[in-house]
C-alpha positions in Angstrom: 62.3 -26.7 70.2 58.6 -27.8 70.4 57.5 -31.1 68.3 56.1 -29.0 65.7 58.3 -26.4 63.7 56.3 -23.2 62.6 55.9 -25.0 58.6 54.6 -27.9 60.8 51.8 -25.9 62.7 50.7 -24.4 59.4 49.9 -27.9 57.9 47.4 -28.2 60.5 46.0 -24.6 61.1 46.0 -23.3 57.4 43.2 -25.8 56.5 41.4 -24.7 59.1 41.0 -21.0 57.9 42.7 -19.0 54.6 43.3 -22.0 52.9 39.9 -24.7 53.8 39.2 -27.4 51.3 35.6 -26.8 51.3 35.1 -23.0 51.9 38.6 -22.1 50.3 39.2 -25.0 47.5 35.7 -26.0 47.0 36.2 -29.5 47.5 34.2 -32.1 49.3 30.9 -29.8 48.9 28.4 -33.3 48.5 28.9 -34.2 51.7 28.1 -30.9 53.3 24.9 -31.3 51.6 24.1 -34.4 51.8 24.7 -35.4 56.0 24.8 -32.5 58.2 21.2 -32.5 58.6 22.0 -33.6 62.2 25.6 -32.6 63.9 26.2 -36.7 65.3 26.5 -37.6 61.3 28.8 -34.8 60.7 30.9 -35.6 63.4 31.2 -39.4 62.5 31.8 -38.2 59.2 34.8 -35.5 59.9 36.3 -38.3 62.0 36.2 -40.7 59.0 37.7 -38.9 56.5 40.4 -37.5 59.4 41.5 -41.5 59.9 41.0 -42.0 56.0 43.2 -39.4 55.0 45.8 -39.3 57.9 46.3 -42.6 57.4 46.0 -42.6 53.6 48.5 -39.7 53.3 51.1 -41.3 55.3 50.7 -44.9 53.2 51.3 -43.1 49.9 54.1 -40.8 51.0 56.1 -43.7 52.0 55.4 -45.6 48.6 55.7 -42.5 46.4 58.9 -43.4 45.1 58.0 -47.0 43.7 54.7 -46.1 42.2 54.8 -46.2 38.6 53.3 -42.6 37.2 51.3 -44.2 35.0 49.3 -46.0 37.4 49.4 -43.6 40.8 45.8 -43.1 40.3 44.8 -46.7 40.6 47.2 -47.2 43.5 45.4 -44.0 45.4 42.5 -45.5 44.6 43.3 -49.3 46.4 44.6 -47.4 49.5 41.6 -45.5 49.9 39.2 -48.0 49.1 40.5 -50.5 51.3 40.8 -47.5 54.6 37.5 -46.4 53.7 36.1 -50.5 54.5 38.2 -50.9 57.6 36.2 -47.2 58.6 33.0 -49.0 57.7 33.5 -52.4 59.6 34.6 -50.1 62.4 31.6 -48.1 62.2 29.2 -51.2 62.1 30.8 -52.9 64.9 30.3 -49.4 67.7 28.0 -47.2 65.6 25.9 -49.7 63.7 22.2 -47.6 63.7 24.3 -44.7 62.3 26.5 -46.3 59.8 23.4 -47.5 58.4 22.3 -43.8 57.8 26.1 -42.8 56.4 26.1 -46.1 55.0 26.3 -44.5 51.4 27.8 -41.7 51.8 31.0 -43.3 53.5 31.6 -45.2 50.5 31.7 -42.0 48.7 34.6 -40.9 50.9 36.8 -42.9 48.0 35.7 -40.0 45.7 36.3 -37.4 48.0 37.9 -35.0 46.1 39.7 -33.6 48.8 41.2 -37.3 49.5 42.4 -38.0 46.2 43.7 -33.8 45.9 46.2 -34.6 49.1 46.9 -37.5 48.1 48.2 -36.0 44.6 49.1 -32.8 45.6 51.2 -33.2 48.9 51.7 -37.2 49.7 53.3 -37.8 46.4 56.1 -35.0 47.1 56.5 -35.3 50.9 57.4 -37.4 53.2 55.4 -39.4 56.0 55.4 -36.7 58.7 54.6 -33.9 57.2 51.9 -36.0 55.0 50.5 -36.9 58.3 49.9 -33.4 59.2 48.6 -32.5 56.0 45.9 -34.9 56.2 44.8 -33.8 60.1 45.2 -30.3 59.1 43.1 -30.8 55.8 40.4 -33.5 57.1 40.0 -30.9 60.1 39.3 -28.3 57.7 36.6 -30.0 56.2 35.4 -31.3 59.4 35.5 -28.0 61.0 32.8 -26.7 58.6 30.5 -29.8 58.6 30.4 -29.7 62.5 29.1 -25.7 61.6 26.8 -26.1 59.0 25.5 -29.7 61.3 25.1 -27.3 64.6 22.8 -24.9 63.1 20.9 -27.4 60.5 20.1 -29.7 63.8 19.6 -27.0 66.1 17.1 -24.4 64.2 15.8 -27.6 62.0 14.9 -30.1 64.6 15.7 -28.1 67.9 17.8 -30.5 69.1 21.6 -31.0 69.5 22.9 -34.6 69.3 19.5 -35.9 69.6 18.7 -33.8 72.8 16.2 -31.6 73.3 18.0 -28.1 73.6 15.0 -25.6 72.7 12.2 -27.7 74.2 9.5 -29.8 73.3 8.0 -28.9 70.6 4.6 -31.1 71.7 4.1 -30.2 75.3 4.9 -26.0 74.0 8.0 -25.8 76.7 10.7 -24.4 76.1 11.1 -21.5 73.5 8.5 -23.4 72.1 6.2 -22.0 75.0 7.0 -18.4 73.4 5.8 -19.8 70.0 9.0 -20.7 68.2 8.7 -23.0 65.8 11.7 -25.2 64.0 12.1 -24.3 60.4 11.7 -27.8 58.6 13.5 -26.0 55.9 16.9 -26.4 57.3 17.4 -30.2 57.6 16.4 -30.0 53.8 19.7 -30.3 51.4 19.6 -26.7 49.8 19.6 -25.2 53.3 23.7 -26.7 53.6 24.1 -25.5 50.6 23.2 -21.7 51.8 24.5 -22.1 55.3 27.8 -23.0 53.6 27.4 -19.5 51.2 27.0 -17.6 54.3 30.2 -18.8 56.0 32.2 -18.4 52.8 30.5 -15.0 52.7 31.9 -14.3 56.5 34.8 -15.8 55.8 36.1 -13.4 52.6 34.5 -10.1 54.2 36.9 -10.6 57.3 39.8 -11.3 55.0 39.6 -9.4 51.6 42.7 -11.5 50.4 40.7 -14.5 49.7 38.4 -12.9 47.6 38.9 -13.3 43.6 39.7 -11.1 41.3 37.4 -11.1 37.9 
């Protein structure tokens, strides 16, 4: 028997596709706006919220049966908080030019809808394994789709990937640049994740008519 049963492997690879916190559940939208303008940030970012809610998940399955009801949401709300600072001082100790940029935006992590919605939804009702998984298979998920919309934001935005020069340079004309491409400053604008987001959704539903509503 592998480590993984079949219910196991689904707690990683449903998130991923027919059941995706941001494409499928809507959640965690902001921050597909607000830092995939270039793919580093949205790596950095995926990974954060991976250790945040891994981690997270696993802390409040194993005190889910000594939390009072009343108060769970305050409790989720400590663990988070205090995960999402150890992520920060992490980040300003290796990363410190970048976590200035996510700087904000990594404190919103303790908002994260999808964070607080695993936390409620699975953690509370599992137990640590399983919880575990859910929060890889879920924080992948979301990360999947930043790393996306991050890709083609950087790349047609800014013609670079990572900070290197993939097209060309856009001074000297080498490149595609030589052919008289030009990068569409329009993409490393917010609305442009918002619409690169649409089309993947879009994609998504017309290869699987299930996931599309019925009115």
């Amino acid at each position: 028997m592998g480590l993984l049963s079949k219910k196991d492997a689904a707690l990683i690879t449903d998130p991923l596709l027919d059941d995706n916190p941001i494409t499928i559940q809507v959640l965690g939208i902001c921050s597909a706006l607000a830092i995939t303008a270039e793919l580093k940030a949205s790596l950095i970012m995926a990974f954060s919220v991976m250790a945040v809610l891994a981690v997270g998940n696993v802390v409040i399955s194993l005190m889910r049966n000594i939390i009072p009801s009343k108060i769970r949401i305050i409790v989720q709300l400590v663990v988070v908080a205090a995960l999402v600072i150890v992520v920060d001082l992490v980040l300003k100790a290796f990363a410190y030019e970048l976590s200035k940029t996510l700087s904000v935006f990594v404190g919103l992590i303790i908002t994260n809808c999808i964070i607080m919605g695993r936390f409620e939804a699975f953690a509370l009702a599992n137990g640590p394994w399983k919880s575990f998984l859910d929060g890889i298979g879920n924080a992948a998920g979301y990360g999947l789709i930043l790393v996306i919309v991050g890709f083609f934001r950087e790349l047609l935005g800014s013609g670079t990937l990572l900070g290197f020069k993939v097209l060309g340079d856009p001074i000297t004309k080498t490149g595609l640049y030589a052919f008289g491409y030009e990068n569409n400053g329009f993409m490393i604008m917010p609305p442009m994740a918002l619409i690169v987001v649409g089309i993947i959704i879009w994609i998504q539903r017309s290869k699987n008519k299930s996931l599309i509503e019925e009115n």
